[in-house]
C-alpha positions, 0 to 999 in steps of 0.5 A: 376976387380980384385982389386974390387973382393979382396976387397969384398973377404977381406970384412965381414960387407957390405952394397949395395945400388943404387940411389934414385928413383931406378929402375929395373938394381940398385935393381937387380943388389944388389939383385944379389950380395946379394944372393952371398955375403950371400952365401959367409958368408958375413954380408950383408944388403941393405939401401936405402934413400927411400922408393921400389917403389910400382911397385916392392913391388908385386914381390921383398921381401920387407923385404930386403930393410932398409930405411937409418936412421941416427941411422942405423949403430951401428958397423964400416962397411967394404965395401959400393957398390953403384949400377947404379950410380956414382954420390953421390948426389943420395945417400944423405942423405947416402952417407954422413953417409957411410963416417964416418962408412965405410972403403972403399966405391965403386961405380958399375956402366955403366954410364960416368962420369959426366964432372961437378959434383963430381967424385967418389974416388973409382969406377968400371965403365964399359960403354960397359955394357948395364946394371950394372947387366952384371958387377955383374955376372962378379962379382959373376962369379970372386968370383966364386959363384954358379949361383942359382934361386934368382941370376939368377932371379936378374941378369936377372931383371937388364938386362931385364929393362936396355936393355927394353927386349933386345931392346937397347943392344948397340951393343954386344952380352953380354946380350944374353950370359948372359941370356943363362946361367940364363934362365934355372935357372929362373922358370918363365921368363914371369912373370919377363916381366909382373912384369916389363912392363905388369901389367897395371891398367885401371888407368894407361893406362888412364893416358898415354893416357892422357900423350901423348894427351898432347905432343908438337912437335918442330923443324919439329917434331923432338922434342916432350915434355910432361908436368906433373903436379902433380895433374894430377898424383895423380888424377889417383891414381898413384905415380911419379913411373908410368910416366917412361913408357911415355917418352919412348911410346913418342920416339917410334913416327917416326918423334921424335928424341928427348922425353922429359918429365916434371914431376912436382914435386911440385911447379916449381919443374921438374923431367926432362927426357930425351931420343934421337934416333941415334947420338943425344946425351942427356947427355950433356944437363942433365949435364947442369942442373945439371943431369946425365945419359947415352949418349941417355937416361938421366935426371935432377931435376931442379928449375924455369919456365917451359916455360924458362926451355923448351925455354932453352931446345929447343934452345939447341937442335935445334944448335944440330941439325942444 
């Protein structure tokens, strides 16, 4: 790590930024690092390429986050840090620009590498961690930043989600250590888990019900897959943000080794997400449609028919688990 920490110690104008369609452990983990860089003196700012989903709006200063333009960047940039991820396709049109403008650009990450795909130039890449938020308090704890109430409440949104409070910690005690030392930092811990997991409208609530109405079982049960359309999205009221909780509700069935949501996007477009119980290892399968991830929870976009597409992916499964 300490290459990593000297960079940003020699760094003054830093931008941060995670993967597109961003979720609770690539803006905490910015978030917290924010606070510090700020703390530090640091010119700092957070880009993204698209819009904070509404879910975070209610309780993330939304003021923060810039949306990328092609024009954002008038003065050279020292350092770029890349959250969540190590796949620069989920950082275009940005990615691209950070090129031209920037030193040195680094990703943070507990993801694999992908085994096709490009692979990142610089990166710090910690697959133990169970969220990329336990690397930033490494982070901050190197740079030897005070621990405050914005960073303790940041840090802890990145673990809390990553590890689905504290449920998927993959087998070290990290988490646990980490919130020991946040907790008494954060006025409010309960509100962090309602924010993230509670909160459900009546709209909601009938969409998931609907969702899992429509599940399909494969190989003696072993395989369960919801199709989405987006029509049905948009008729409840809702955004593609609000289906993440379906596939995760669809591994929680006994039988179920492997969940497997469509989104559709638009017209033969998918949003596919991928989840698996004990050895069945997902990733392998979202590499092949061009998607990454971790070993029991990835995901990919793909183009083409649903039916061939899930023929696809059943037979896959079904050598796995033979």
């Amino acid at each position: 790590m300490k290459p990593l920490v000297d960079l940003i110690k020699s760094s003054n104008k830093i931008v941060l930024t995670t993967h597109k369609d961003c979720d609770g452990d690539g803006l905490g983990s910015e978030l917290a690092l924010f606070y510090a860089l700020k703390k530090m003196g640091k010119d700092v700012q957070i880009v993204h390429v698209d819009l904070l989903p509404k879910r975070y709006e209610n309780f993330l200063n939304k003021d923060l986050f810039q949306l990328f333009r092609p024009t954002l960047f008038d003065t050279p940039i020292d350092l770029c840090l890349i959250f969540d991820t190590n796949d620069e396709r989920l950082i275009e049109p940005l990615y691209s620009e950070i090129q031209t403008v920037c030193k040195n650009t680094v990703f943070i990450d507990h993801h694999p590498l992908l085994k096709s795909g490009p692979l990142p130039a610089k990166a710090f890449i910690d697959t133990t961690a169970a969220s990329t938020g336990e690397i930033v308090y490494h982070v901050i704890k190197n740079l030897d930043v005070p621990l405050d109430t914005s960073i303790a409440e940041s840090l802890y949104l990145s673990i809390v989600f990553d590890t689905q409070l504290f449920r998927y910690v993959r087998r070290s005690p990290m988490s646990h250590q980490i919130a020991i030392e946040l907790l008494p930092l954060i006025p409010s811990p309960e509100a962090i888990h309602r924010n993230l997991f509670g909160g459900q409208t009546p709209e909601k609530i009938s969409f998931i019900s609907k969702a899992l109405g429509k599940i399909t079982y494969s190989l003696d049960n072993k395989v369960a897959i919801v199709l989405l359309h987006s029509k049905e999205i948009q008729d409840f009221g809702l955004t593609p943000e609000d289906t993440r909780d379906v596939v995760d509700k669809i591994l929680d069935i006994d039988c179920v080794e492997v969940a497997i949501l469509f989104r559709e996007d638009s017209k033969d477009r998918y949003k596919i997400s991928f989840r698996s119980k004990s050895t069945l290892d997902v990733l392998e399968v979202s590499e092949l449609f061009g998607g990454g991830g971790h070993h029991h929870a990835s995901g990919a976009m793909i183009e083409g028919e649903f039916l061939k597409i899930r023929d696809q992916i059943i037979d896959y499964f079904k050598k796995k688990l033979e």
